[in-house]
C-alpha positions as CSV (number, residue, x, y, z in Angstrom):
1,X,27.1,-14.7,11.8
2,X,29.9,-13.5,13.8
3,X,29.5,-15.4,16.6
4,X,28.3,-18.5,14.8
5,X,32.4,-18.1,13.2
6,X,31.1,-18.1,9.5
7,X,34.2,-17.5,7.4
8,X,32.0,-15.8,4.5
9,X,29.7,-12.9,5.9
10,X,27.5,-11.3,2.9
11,X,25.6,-7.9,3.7
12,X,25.2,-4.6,2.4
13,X,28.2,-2.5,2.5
14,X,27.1,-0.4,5.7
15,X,26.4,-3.1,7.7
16,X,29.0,-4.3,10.5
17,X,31.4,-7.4,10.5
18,X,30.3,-8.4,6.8
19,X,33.5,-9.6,4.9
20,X,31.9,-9.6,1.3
21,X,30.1,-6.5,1.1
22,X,27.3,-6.1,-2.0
23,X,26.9,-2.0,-3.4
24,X,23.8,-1.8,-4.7
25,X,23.2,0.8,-7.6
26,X,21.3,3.9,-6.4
27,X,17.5,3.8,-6.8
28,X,16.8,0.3,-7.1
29,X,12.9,-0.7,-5.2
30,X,13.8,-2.7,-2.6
31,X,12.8,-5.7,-3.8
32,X,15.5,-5.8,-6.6
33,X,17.7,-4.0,-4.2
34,X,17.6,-7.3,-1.7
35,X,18.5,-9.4,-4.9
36,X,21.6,-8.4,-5.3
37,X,22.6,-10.0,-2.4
38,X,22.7,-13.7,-3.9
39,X,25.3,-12.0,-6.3
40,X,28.4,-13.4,-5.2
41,X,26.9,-17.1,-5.5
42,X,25.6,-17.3,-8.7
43,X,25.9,-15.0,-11.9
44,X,22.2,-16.1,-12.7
45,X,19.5,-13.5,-12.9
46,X,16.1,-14.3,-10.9
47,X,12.2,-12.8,-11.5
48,X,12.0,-10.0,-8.7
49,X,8.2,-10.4,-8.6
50,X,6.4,-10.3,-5.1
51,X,4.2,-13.0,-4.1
52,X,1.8,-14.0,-1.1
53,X,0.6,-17.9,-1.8
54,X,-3.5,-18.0,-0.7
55,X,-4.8,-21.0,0.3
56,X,-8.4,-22.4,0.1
57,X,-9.9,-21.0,3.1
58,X,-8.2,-17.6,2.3
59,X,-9.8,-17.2,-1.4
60,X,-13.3,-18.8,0.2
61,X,-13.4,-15.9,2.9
62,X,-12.5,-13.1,0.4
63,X,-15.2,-14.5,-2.2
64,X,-18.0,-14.6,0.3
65,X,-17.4,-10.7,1.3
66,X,-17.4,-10.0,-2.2
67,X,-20.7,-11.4,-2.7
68,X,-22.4,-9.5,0.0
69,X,-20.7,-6.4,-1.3
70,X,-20.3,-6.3,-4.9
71,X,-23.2,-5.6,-6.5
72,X,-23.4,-6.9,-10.6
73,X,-20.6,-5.6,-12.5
74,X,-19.5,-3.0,-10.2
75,X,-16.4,-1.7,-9.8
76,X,-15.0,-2.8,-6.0
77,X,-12.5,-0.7,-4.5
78,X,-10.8,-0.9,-1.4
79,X,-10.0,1.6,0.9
80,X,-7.1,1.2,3.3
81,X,-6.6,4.8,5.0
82,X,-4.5,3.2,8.5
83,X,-0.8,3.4,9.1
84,X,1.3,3.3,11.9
85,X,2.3,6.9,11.9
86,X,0.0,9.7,11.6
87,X,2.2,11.3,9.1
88,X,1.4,8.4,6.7
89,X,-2.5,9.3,6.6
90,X,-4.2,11.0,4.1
91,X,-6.7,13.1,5.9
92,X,-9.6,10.9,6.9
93,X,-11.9,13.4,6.2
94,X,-10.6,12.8,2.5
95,X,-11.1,9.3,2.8
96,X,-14.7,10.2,3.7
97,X,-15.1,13.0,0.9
98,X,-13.6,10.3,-2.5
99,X,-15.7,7.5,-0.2
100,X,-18.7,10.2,-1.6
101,X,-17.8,10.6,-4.9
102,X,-17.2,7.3,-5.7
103,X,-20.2,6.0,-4.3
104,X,-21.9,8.8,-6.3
105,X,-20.3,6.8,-9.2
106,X,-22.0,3.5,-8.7
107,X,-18.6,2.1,-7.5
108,X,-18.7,0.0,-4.3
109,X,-16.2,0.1,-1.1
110,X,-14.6,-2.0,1.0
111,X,-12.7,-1.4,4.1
112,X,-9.6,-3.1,4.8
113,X,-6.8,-2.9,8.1
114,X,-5.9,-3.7,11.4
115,X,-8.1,-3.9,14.4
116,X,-7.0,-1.1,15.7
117,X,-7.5,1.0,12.6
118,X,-11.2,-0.3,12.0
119,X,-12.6,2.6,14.4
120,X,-11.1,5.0,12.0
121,X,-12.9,3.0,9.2
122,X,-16.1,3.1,10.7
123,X,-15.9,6.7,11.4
124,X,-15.0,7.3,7.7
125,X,-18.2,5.1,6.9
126,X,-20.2,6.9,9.5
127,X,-19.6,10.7,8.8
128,X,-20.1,9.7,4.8
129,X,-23.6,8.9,5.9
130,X,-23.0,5.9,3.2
131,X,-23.2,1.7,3.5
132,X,-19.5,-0.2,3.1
133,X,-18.3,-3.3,4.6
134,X,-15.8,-2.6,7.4
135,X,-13.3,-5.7,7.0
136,X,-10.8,-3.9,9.6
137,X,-10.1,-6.6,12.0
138,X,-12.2,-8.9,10.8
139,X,-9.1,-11.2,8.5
140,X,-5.9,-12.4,9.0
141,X,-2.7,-11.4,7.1
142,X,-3.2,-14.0,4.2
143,X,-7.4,-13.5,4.3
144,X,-6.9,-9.8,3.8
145,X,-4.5,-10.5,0.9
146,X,-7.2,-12.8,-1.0
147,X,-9.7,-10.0,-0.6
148,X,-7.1,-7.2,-2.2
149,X,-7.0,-9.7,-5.0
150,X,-10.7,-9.5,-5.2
151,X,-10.8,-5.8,-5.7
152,X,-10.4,-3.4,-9.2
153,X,-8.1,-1.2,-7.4
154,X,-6.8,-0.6,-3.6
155,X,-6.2,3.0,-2.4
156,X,-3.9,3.3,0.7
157,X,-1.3,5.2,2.6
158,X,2.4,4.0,2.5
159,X,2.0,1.2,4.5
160,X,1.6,-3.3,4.3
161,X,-1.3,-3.3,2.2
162,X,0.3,-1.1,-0.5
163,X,2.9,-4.5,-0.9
164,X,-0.1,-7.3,-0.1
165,X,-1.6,-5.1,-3.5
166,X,1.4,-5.8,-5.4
167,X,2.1,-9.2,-4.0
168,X,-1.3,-10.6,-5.8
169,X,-1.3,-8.1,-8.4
170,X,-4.0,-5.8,-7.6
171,X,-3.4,-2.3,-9.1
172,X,-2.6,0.2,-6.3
173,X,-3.1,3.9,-6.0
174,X,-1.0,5.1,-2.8
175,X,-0.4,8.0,-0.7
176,X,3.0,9.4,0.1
177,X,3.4,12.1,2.3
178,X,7.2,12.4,4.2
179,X,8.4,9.2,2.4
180,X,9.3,9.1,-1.2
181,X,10.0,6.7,-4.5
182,X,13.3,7.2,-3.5
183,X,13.7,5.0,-0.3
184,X,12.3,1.9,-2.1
185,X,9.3,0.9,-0.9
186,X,6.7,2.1,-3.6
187,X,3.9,0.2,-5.7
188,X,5.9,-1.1,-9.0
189,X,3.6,-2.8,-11.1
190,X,2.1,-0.9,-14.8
191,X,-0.8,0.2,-13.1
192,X,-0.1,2.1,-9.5
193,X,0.2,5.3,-9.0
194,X,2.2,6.8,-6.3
195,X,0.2,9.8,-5.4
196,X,2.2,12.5,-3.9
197,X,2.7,16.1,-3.9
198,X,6.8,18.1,-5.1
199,X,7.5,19.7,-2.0
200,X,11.2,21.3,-0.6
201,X,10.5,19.7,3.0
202,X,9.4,16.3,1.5
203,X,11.1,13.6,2.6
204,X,10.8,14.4,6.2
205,X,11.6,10.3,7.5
206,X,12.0,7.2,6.0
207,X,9.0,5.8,8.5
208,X,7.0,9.3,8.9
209,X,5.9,11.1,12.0
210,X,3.3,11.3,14.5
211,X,2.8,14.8,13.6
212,X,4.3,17.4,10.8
213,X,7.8,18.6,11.8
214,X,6.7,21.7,10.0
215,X,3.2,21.8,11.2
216,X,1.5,22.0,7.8
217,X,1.2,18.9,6.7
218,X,1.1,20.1,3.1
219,X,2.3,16.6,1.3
220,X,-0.8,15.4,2.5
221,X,-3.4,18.6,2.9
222,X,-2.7,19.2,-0.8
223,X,-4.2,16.3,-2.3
224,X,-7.8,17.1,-2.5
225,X,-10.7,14.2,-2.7
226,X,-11.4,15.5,-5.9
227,X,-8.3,14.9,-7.6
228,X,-7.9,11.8,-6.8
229,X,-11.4,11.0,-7.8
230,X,-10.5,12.0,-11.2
231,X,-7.5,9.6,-11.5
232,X,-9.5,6.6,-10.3
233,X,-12.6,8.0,-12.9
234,X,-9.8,8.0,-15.6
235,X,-8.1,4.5,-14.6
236,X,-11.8,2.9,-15.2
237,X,-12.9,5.5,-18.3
238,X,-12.8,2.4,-20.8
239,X,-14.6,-0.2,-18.7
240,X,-17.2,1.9,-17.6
């Protein structure tokens, strides 16, 4: 903007060579907190809703996955357990342990990421010794959106999916481990649940670690499979 000689530069306060600086009020998500910066234009308020538009060949991929998966009235689930930093991962010996229980349940699973997380989600599948679709890899951006939209609820770590969730409305159950409420980023909508455990050391980095700074990974360790069973057990208590 600098070199482009714009007269009016609007940012965030901290930012450099802004002339018309926007504060923010403390703990706003981040999607409200990037709304006030149409402030000085208009005194008009705007939905802060977040919103990925599917197209036809989106929704058609997602509903033929869900047809080979879902079986009647089923509850589907979807498990997202990659991120880009280790920190950010609930165990994946977890994942495979509530993969278990829910199963036991009569609830059915799919897996959702990257390709470069889908060996995690195979080894998840594998080591439960149970049958789930492993969709890591497998869809684009928007393709892996119309599939969240599919499911009854997404479980995953602080990372994309977590917002693809909210962005078609899907309620979300997430894992934080060294990031918190506090820097943003969290699931917003009636439903979520951030899952997440009151520590002293927590937060520990806005974008997590490749390994604990402490080296005990408690924010994490200390959410046990079976706990979090029983939250996704209560979320479905009237429509099973």
């Amino acid at each position: 903007m600098l070199f482009c000689r714009i007269k009016i530069r609007v940012g965030f306060y901290r930012q450099k060579f802004i002339n018309v600086k926007i504060y923010p009020p403390k703990g706003l998500h981040v999607r409200q907190r990037y709304l006030t910066m149409i402030e000085p234009f208009t005194d008009k308020t705007y939905p802060d809703e977040t919103h990925l538009y599917l197209g036809r060949e989106d929704k058609e991929k997602a509903d033929e996955i869900v047809a080979k998966i879902k079986k009647d009235q089923n509850i589907l689930i979807g498990f997202a357990p990659g991120s880009v930093r280790e920190t950010k991962k609930w165990p994946a010996s977890y994942w495979t342990e509530l993969f278990i229980l829910l199963k036991d349940k009569g609830y059915d699973i799919v897996f959702l990421g990257s390709s470069s997380e889908r060996e995690l989600c195979a080894s998840i599948i594998h080591n439960a010794g149970l049958e789930a679709w492993n969709a890591a890899g497998e869809l684009n951006l928007l393709e892996s959106a119309a599939l969240i939209h599919k499911l009854d609820l997404l479980a995953c770590n602080d990372s994309a999916p977590l917002h693809m969730g909210n962005a078609v409305n899907t309620p979300v159950f997430a894992f934080f481990g060294p990031t918190v409420k506090a820097f943003g980023c969290y699931p917003y909508r009636e439903h979520d649940k951030v899952l997440e455990r009151d520590l002293p050391c927590r937060p520990c980095g806005k974008h997590g670690h490749d390994r604990c700074p402490l080296r005990h990974f408690k924010c994490m360790m200390e959410q046990y499979p079976h706990e979090i069973a029983a939250l996704i057990f209560e979320r479905f208590s009237n429509e099973t």
